[in-house]
N, C-alpha and C positions, 0 to 999 in steps of 0.2 A: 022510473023516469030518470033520464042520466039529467047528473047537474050541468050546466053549460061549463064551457071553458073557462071564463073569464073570474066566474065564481070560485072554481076550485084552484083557481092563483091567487086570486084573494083571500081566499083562508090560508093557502100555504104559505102569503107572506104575514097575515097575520099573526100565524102561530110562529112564523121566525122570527116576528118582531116582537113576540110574547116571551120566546126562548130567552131571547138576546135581553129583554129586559129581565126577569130573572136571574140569570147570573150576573150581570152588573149587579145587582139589587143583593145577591149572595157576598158578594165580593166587597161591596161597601160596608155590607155589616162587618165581614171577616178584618177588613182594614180595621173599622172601628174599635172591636174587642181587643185587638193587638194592640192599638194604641193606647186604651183605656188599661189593660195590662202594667204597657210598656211605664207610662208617668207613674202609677200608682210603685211601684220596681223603685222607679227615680225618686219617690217622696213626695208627689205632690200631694195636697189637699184634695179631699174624694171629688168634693161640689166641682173646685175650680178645675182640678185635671180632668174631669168628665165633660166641663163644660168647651175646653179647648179643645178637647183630641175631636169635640164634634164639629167644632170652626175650622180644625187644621186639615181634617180628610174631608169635610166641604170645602175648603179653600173659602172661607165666609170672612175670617178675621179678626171675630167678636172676640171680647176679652170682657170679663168680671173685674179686671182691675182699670182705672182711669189710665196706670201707666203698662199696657199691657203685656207685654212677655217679662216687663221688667220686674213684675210686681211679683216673681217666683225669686225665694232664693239661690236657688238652685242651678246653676249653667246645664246638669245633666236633662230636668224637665224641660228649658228651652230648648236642646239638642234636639229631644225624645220630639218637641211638637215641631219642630223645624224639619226635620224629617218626613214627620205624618206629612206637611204640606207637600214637600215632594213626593211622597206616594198617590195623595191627592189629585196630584197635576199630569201623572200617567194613564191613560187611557186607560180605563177599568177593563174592557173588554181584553187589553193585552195580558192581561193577570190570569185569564182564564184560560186564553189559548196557551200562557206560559203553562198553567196548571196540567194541560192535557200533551202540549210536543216537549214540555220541558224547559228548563226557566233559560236557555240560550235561543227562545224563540224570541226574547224582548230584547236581548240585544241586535237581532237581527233587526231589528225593526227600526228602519230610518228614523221616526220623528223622537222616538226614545233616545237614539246618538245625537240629535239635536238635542234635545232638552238636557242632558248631559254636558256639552262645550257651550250652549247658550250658558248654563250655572256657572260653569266654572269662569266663562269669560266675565260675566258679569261681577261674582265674587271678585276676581282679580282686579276687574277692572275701579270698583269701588276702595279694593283692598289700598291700592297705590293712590286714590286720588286723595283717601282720610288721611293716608300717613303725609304727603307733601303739599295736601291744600289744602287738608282739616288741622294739622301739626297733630295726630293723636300717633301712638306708641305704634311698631308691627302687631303686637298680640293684640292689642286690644281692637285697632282696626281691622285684623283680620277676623276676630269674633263677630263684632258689627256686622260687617261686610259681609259676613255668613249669612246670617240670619235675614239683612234687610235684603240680598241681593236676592233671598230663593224665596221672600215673601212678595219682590217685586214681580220674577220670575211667571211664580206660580200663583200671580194676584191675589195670593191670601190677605195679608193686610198687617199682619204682624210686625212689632217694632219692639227695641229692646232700649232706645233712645230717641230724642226730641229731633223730628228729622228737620225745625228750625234752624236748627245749628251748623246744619251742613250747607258745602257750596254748591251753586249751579251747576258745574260741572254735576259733578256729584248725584242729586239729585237731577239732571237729563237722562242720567244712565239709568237710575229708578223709573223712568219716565218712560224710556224704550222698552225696557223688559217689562213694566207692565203691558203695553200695548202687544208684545209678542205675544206673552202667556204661555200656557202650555200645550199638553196636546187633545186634541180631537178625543172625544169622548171621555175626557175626564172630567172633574168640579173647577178645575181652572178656567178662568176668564180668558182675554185678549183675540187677536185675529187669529190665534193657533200656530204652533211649529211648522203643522204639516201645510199651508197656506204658503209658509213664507218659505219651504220648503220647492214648492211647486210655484212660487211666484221667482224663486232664483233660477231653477230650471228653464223656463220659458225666456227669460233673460239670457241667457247662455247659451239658448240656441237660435235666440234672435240674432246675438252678436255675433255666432256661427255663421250665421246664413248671408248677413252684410257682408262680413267680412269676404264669403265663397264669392257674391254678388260684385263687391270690389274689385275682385282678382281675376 
């Protein structure tokens, strides 16, 4: 007796939705071991660098110390988990299709060139408001600025200092990039790149079509 139609689409989305979670589920461990690698390289402490690389590739934020990233001596183990957060915040699914057409398949990919000028704007944007509205030094606001901008970013939650201390300004910019977040299908929070990606687009061609409508 043949199965009906309807049935054997349903298992064949089933099993691509079995597939597809499987290699996420490959790829998070893969992130994680590299990370857990990567801190233990840098010096950290086994408990505490185990317990971050698991907060920073979930984008989760938790920290073993009250004052959290600060509580490592180290600048290289902040680096090493400030990082994992951005790998966190990339669509796990894009790792894998990098894995199979080759790693200039993720830079093709729009919301990855977003997540890329969202950081860096953010960074910068922070970088200049510490140094002439916070009065802190270029280096050291740009260290800052690193870490809180791609924690805001990529909603992980990470902080290397008292974010009482900073200005409103300042802290709005934290405030937007959290609600951005990262991208689709990664452990990042927010409305997504790829959202505000296709919410500028639809913008753009709205203002296209007034404007033909106008004329």
């Amino acid at each position: 007796m043949e199965r009906p139609a309807a049935a054997i689409t349903l298992a064949a989305a089933l099993e691509r939705a079995s597939n597809a979670s499987r290699r996420v589920l490959a790829v998070y461990v893969v992130l994680t071991i590299i990370g857990m690698v990567a801190v233990s390289v840098a010096g950290a402490p086994t408990a505490a660098g185990v317990e971050h690389v698991l907060s920073a590739v979930s984008t989760g934020g938790f920290s073993t110390f009250d004052t959290s990233l600060a509580g490592f001596a180290s600048g290289k183990i902040v680096a090493v988990i400030t990082a994992l957060s951005i790998f966190g915040a990339i669509g796990l699914p894009l790792y894998y299709r990098a894995w199979r057409a080759g790693p200039r398949a993720l830079w093709r990919n729009p919301e990855l060139r977003a997540l890329a000028l969202a950081l860096t704007l953010v960074v910068a944007a922070l970088t200049m408001l510490m140094v002439f509205n916070d009065g802190l030094s270029w280096p050291l606001a740009l260290r800052r600025a690193a870490v809180l901008g791609v924690s805001a970013q990529t909603t992980t939650g990470f902080s290397e200092s008292s974010l009482a201390a900073l200005g409103h300004a300042t802290l709005l910019v934290l405030v937007v990039a959290m609600m951005v977040g990262g991208c689709v299908g990664s452990t990042a929070g927010g409305v997504k790149l790829l959202r505000v990606l296709v919410l500028l687009k639809v913008a753009r061609v709205a203002l296209r079509r007034t404007g033909a409508t106008s004329h």
